[in-house]
Every structure is written in structure tokens, then in C-alpha cells.
FINUSE-386437 format. One record per residue: residue in one letter; x, y, z of N, C-alpha, C in turn. Coordinates in steps of 0.2 Angstrom, whole numbers, plus 2048, in hexadecimal, padded with zeros to 3 digits. Example, Ala and Ser with C-alpha at 12.3 -4.5 7.8 and 13.67 -1.06 7.14 Angstrom:
BEGIN
A8427E482783E7EA8278427F0827;S8407F58238447FB824840800827;
***
This chain:
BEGIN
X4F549812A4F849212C4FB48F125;X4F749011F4F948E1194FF492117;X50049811850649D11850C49911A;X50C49812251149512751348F125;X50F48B120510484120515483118;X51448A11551648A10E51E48D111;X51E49111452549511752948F119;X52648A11C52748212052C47E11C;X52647F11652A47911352E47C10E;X53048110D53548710A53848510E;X53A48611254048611754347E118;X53E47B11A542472117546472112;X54247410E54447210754C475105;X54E47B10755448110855947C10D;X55747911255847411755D470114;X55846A10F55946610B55F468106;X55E46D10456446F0FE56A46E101;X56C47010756E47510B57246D10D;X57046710F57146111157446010A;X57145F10557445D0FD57C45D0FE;X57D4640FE5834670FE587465102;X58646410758A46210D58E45A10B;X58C45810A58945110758E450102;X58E4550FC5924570F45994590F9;X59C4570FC5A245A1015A4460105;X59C46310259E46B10659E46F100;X59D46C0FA59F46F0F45984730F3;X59B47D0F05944810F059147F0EA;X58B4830E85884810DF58E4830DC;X5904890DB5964880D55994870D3;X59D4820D85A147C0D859F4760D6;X5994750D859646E0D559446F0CF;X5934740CC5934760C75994750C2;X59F4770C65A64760C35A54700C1;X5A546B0C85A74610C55A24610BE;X59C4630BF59945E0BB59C4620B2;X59D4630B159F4670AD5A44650AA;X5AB4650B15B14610AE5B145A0AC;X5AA4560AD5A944E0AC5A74500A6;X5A24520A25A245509E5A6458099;X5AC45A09A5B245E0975B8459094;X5B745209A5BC44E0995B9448095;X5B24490925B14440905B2447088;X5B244D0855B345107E5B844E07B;X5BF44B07F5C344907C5C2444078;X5BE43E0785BF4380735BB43906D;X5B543E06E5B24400695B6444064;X5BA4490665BF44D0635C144905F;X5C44440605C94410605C743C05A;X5C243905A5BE4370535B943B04F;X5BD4410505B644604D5BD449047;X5C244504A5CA4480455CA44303E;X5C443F0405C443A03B5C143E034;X5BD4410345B944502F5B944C02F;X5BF44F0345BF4580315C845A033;X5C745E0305D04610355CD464039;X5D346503F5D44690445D246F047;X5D24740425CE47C0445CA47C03F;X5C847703B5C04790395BA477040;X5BE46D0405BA46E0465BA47304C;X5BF47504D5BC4790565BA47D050;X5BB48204D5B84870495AF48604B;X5AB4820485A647D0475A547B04E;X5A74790525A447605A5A447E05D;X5A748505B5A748B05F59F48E05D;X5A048D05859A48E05259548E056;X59248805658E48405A58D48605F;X59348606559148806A59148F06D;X59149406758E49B06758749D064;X58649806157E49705D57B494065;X57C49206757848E06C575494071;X57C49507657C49B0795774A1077;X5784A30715754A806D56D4A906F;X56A4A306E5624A106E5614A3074;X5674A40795634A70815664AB084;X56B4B007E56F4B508156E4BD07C;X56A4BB07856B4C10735694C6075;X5634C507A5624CC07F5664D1083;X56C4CC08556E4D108B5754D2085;X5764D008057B4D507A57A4DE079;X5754DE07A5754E60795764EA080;X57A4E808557F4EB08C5844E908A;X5854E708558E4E30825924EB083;X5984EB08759C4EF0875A24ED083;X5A64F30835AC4F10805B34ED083;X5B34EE0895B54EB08C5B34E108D;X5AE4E308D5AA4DB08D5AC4D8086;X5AB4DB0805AD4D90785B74D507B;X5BA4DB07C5C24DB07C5C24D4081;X5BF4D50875BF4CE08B5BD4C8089;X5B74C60825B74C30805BB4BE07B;X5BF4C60755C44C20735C94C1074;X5CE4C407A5D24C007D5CF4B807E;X5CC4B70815CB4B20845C94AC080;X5C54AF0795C44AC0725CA4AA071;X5CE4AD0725D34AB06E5D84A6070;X5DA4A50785DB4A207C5D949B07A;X5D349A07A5CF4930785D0492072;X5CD49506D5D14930675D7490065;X5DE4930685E34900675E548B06D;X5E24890725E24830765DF480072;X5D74800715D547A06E5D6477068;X5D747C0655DA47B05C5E247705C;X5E64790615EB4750635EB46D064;X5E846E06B5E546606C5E1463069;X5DD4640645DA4600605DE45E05A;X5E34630575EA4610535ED45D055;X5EF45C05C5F24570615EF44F060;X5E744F0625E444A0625E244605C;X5E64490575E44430515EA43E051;X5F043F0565F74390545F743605D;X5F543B0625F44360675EE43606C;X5EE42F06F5E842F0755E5435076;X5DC4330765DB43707A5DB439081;X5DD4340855DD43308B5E743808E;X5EA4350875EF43B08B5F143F089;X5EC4410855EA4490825E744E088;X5E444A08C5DF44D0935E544C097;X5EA4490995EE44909F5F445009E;X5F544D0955F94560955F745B094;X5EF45B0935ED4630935ED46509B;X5EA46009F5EB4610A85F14650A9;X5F74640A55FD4690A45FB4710A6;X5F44740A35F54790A65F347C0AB;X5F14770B15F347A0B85F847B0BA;X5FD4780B960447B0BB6064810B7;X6034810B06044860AF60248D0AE;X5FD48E0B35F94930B46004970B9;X6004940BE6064980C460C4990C0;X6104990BA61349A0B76134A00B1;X60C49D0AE6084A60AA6094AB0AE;X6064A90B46044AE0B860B4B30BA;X6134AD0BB6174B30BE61A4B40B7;X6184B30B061B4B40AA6164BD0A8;X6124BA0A960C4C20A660B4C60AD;X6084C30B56074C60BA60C4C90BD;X6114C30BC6174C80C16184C50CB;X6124BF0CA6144BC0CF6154B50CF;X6194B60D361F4B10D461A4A80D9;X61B4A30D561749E0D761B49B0DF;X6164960E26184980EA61C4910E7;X61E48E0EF6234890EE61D4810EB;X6184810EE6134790EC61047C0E4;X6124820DF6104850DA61647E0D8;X61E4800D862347F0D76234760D8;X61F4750DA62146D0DD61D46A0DA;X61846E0D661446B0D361546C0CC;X6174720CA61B4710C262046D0C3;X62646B0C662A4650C56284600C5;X62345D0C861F4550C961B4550C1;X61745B0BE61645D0B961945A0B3;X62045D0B362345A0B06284540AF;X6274520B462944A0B56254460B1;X61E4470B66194450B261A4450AA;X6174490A66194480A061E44709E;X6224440A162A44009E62643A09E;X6234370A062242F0A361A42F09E;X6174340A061143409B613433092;X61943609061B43608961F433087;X62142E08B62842A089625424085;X62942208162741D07B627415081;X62741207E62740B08062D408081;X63240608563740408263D406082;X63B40E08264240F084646411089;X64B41408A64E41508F64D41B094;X64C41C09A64B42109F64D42809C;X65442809865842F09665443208F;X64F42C08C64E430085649432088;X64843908664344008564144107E;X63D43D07C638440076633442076;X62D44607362844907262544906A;X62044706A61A44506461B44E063;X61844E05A61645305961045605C;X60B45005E60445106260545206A;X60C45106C60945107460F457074;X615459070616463071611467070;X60946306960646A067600469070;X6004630725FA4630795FE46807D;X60346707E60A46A083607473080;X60747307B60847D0785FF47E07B;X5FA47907A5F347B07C5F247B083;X5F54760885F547708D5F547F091;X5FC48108D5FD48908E5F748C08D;X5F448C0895EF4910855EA49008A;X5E848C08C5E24890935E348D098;X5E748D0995EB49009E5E949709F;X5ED49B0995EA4A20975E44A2097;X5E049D0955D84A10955D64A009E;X5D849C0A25D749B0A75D84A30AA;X5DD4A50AB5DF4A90AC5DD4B10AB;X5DB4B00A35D84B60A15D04B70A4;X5CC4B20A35C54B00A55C44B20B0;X5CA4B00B25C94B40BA5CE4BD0B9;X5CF4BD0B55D14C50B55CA4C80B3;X5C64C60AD5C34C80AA5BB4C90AF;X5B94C10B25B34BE0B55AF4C50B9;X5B24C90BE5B04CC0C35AE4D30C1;X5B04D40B75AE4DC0B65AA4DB0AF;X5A84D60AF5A34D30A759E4D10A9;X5974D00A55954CB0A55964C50A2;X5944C10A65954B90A55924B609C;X58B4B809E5894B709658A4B908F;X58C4BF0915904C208B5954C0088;X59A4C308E5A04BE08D5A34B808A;X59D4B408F59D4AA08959D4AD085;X5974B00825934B007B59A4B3075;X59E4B70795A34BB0745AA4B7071;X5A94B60795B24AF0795AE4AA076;X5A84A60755A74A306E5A64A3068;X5A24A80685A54AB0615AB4AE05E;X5B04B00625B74AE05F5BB4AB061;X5B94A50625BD4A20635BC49D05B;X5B549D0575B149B0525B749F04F;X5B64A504E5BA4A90495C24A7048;X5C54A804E5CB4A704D5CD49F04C;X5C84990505CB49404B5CA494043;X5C54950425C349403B5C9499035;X5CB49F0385D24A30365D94A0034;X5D949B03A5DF4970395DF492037;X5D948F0325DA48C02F5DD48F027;X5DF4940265E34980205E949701F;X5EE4970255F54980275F7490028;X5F248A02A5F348502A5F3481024;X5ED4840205ED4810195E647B01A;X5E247C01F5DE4770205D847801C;X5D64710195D04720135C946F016;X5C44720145BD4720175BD469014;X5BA46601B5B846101B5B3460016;X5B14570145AB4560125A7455017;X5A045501459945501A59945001A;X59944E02559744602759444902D;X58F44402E58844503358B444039;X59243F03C594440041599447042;X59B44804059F44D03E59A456041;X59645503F59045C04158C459043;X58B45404758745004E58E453055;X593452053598452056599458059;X59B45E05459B464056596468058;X58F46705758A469059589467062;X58B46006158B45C06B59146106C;X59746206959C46506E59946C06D;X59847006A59847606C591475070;X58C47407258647607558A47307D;X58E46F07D59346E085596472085;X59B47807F59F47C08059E483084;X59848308259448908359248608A;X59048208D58E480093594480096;X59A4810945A147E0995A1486097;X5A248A0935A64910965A1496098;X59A49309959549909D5964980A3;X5974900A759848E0AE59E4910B1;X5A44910AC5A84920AE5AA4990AE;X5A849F0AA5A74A40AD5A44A70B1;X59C4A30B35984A70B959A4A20BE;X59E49C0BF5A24990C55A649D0C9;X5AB49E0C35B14A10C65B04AA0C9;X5A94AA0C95A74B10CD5A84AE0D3;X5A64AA0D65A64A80DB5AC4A30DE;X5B049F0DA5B34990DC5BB49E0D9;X5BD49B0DD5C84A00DD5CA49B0D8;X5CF49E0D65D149A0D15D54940D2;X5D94940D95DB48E0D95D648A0DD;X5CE48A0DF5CB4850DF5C74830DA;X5C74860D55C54850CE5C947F0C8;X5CE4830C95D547C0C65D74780CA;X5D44780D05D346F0D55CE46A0D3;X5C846F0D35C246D0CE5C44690C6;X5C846B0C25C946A0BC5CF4670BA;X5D14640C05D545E0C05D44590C1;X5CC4590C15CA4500BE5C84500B9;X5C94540B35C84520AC5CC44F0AA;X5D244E0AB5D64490A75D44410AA;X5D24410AF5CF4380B45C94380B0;X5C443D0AE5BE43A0AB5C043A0A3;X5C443E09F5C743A09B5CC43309A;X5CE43409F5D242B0A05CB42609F;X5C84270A45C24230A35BE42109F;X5BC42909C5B94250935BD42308F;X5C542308F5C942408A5C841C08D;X5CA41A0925CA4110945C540D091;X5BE4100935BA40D08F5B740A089;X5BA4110835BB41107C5C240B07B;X5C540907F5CB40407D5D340607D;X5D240E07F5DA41107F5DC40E087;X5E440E0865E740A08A5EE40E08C;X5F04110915F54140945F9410096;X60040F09360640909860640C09F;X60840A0A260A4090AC60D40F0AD;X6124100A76174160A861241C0A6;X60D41D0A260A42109F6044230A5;X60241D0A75FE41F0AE6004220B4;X6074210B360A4250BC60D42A0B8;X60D42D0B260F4340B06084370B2;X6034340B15FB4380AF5FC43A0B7;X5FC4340BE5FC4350C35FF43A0C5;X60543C0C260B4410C56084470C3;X6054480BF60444E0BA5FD4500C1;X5F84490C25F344C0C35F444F0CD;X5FA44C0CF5FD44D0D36004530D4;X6014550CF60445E0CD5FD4620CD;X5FA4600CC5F64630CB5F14660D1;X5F24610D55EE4610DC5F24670E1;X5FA4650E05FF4660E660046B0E5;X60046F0DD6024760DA5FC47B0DD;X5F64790E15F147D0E35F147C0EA;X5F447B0ED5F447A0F45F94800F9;X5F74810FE5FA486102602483105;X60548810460C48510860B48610D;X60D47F11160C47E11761347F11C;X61748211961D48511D61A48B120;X61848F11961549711A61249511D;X60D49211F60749112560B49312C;X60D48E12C611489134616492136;X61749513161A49C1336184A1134;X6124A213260D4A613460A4A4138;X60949E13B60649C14260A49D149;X61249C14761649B14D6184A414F;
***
């Protein structure tokens, strides 16, 4: 009876989750997993972005990769000795990827908002469908195309100065270099679901952050950048990003075993809204034209993921 009654409430319980879910939108664990993570991801920016106050560029991410390879480490060092070569090589691509995204957009984030540092890195969802027919060879469908043009609208309105006229087109040094990191997001997006389904997951984080350490801290040579002095917020700072970085790229390599890539980058087009949020909070202020650029991009972002519903309607009739 004690047997039946434990089976009993096992099963309630499996019930209970099971209602959880239902409830999260129908969303599985590794999705829910994805949200929490991207609110976490969109919150990195303001920190970044005052942490520019006391280091350069690629020392910091150099020092946040750091961190968040030491972390990792403390509970992965065992399954390093299955490390194949393959798994290493998948690594550093993907290290590498990350490195010149973040290193990029942290470059970016010393002359502009945080908040529209996060609306242009959203940039590269549309630019995945574009890698894709630039490296894979296939060709983006027509709501891919509708939504790199609103993309780009978007960013016209998101970067326009104050004041002037609809025809002038300029771009900050910081929001071409967010523009070149968006890219770079994109390829690790990219690489990370080539790579997900013949690695392991733990490893692999563990390698892509370790160089991604390495290669930020490399370009700091070619850049000319000089080691900071020592401030307590400064390594409070890279110690909290890397211990989240390490939590953002183990999820999102044992996710996306599970989760397609374009329900993953639906997933991670609410980090640019939970950085607007914090970035509001802290006192940053987007003009009217600057929030319907963010709107249009996040708009692109949505529509570039969705099935054409022509091809539907013609494969049904």
C-alpha cells in the first residue's frame, strides 16, 4: 500500500509539472530555460557598459571569458579527458565567434547607450538567414527578406541623430562596430547548431570559453590596449559576467539539442526589451524615433522566423 501510494504521488507530482508547462505557454524545459537566460543576457549590457569605466574593451571580455571558464571548470574537468578533436576545433571556432562579437560590442558600448547597443545586436537575427545563404548556400525564404528590410529601416530610425532630416544617413563609430558584432552573434549562432548534435555540450562551453579568453586578450596587441588598473568593481564585475556567461553558453548549447534554431532566435528576441528595461531604469532614454527603430528591428525579428504563408496556402490547395 505504501509502495502504491509513493507511485501515487510520483505521478501527481509528473501531473503537476506537466500543468506547470502548460501554463509557461506550452513552452518545454529547454525553452524555459532559453527565456530565463535571455533576461539575464539583456540585463549584461549596463553592467558592460560601466565596467568601460575602469578597463578597455578586450581585456574586459578577455577577464569576463576568464572567469567564466574557471567557473565551468570546477564541474567539468572530468569529462575533459573524452575531449576529441573535433570537439577542441568546435570549440574554437565558436570561441572565436564570441570573442569578436563581444569584444566588438563592448568597443561599441563606451560612446553609445546601452539600451541601443541591445536593439542593434537583435540585428543578428536577420542576419543569420543571410550567413546562412552567404556560407550554406541557402537562399532566405520571402518573411527572412521582409524582415532584413524592416531590420534595416529599423536601424535607420534607431541611429538617426536628433534633428535632422529623414535623408541623412549617419552611423557612430559604435553603432558600425555593434553592426560588425551583430554579425559575429550570428556566426556563433550558427556554428553552435552545426556543431550542438555531434559534441558534447560541456566540453564544448568549456572550450568556446576558453578561447574565447584567449583570443580576446590576443587582440588586445593589434589594438594597442594597456592593462587596466586594479578596481574592485571592475573584477566584481567580470567575475558576475563570466559566472552568467558560462550559464548562457552551457544552456544554449544543451537547448539547442533540443530547440530548432529558429525557435531559439524567437526565444532571444526579448533581450533587447529586458535591456530597454534596465537600460530605462538606470535613466537611459530612447527618443520616439529611436523606439520605433527598436520596434521595427524587433518586428524583424519576429517576422524573419515565421513560415510563409503563401507556401502554406499552396501546398494546401
Amino acid at each position: 500500500m505504501q509502495n502504491n501510494s509513493e507511485t501515487n504521488a510520483e505521478t501527481t507530482l509528473e501531473s503537476n509539472n506537466e500543468d506547470i508547462k502548460k501554463l509557461l505557454l506550452g513552452f518545454s524545459t529547454p525553452e524555459i530555460c532559453l527565456i530565463a537566460i535571455t533576461i539575464l543576457w539583456g540585463g549584461t549590457f549596463l553592467i558592460v557598459k560601466h565596467a568601460m569605466l575602469y578597463s578597455g574593451p578586450f581585456f574586459f571580455v578577455g577577464l569576463r571569458f576568464s572567469a567564466a571558464a574557471l567557473a565551468l571548470l570546477c564541474f567539468s574537468y572530468k569529462r575533459l579527458k573524452g575531449l576529441t578533436w573535433y570537439e577542441l576545433k568546435a570549440g574554437m571556432f565558436i570561441g572565436f565567434a564570441i570573442s569578436l562579437g563581444y569584444g566588438l560590442q563592448t568597443v561599441g558600448l563606451q560612446t553609445i547607450p546601452s539600451s541601443t547597443s541591445a536593439f542593434i545586436t537583435a540585428l543578428y537575427v536577420p542576419f543569420v538567414p543571410i550567413l546562412q545563404w552567404l556560407i550554406l548556400r541557402r537562399l532566405p525564404g520571402l518573411m527572412s527578406w521582409i524582415g532584413i528590410i524592416s531590420a534595416f529601416i529599423g536601424l535607420f530610425f534607431l541611429t538617426k541623430p536628433e534633428g535632422e532630416s529623414f535623408v541623412y544617413l549617419s552611423f557612430s563609430i559604435g553603432e558600425i562596430l555593434t553592426i560588425f558584432s551583430a554579425l559575429a552573434i550570428a556566426l556563433e549562432i550558427i556554428l553552435i547548431s552545426h556543431f550542438s548534435n555531434q559534441v558534447d555540450s560541456r566540453r564544448v562551453t568549456l572550450i568556446q570559453l576558453l578561447s574565447a579568453a584567449i583570443f580576446s586578450f590576443t587582440l588586445m596587441i593589434p589594438t594597442q590596449e594597456s592593462l587596466p588598473n586594479f578596481s574592485p568593481y571592475l573584477l566584481y564585475s567580470a567575475i558576475g559576467l563570466g559566472v552568467m556567461s558560462a550559464l548562457i553558453q552551457f544552456v544554449m548549447n544543451w537547448a539547442q539539442k533540443s530547440v530548432s534554431p529558429t525557435r531559439a532566435t524567437l526565444i532571444y528576441a526579448g533581450e533587447p526589451v529586458w535591456a530597454g528595461i534596465v537600460g530605462r531604469i538606470a535613466g537611459e532614454k530612447l527618443s520616439y524615433l529611436g523606439l520605433f527603430g527598436g520596434a521595427l528591428i524587433l518586428f524583424a525579428v519576429l517576422i524573419s522566423e515565421l513560415p510563409n504563408p503563401f507556401k502554406k496556402n499552396k501546398k494546401n490547395s
